[in-house]
N, C-alpha and C positions, 0 to 999 in steps of 0.2 A: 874120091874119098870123102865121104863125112866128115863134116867141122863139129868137133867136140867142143862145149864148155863147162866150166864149173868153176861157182864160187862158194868157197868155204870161210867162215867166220871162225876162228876156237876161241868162244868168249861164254862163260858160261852164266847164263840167261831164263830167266825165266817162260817158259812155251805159255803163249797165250789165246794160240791159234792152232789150226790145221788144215790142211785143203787135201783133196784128192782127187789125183788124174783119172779123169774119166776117158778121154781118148786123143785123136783127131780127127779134125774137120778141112776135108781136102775143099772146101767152099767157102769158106771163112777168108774175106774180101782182102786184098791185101792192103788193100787203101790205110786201112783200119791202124796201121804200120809205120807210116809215115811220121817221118821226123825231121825236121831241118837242121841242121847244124849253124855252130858259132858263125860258119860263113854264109849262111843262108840258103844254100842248098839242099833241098828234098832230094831226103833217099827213101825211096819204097823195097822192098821184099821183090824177086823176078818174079815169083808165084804166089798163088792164092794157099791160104792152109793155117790152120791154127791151134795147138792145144787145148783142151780144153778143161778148165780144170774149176772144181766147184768147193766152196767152202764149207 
């Protein structure tokens, strides 16, 4: 099953931007991903892949 997310703010704000989804990139490194946590431990992505998305 797919892991869904979503984050919603209801705060209302002035828009001073926009972006739009262009696709994905089944090649997009997963290195790129990596994060360590409060205890020091890197976590990467199992797979390579990336939205991509242009402003």
């Amino acid at each position: 099953m797919a892991m869904v997310s979503i984050h919603m703010i209801n705060e209302n704000k002035i828009i001073n931007h926009n972006v739009a989804l262009i696709g994905w990139d089944d090649n997009f490194d997963k290195n790129y991903f990596t994060v360590t946590d409060t205890n020091g431990v890197a976590h990467t992505p199992d797979t390579n892949g990336a939205w991509l998305v242009k402003k």
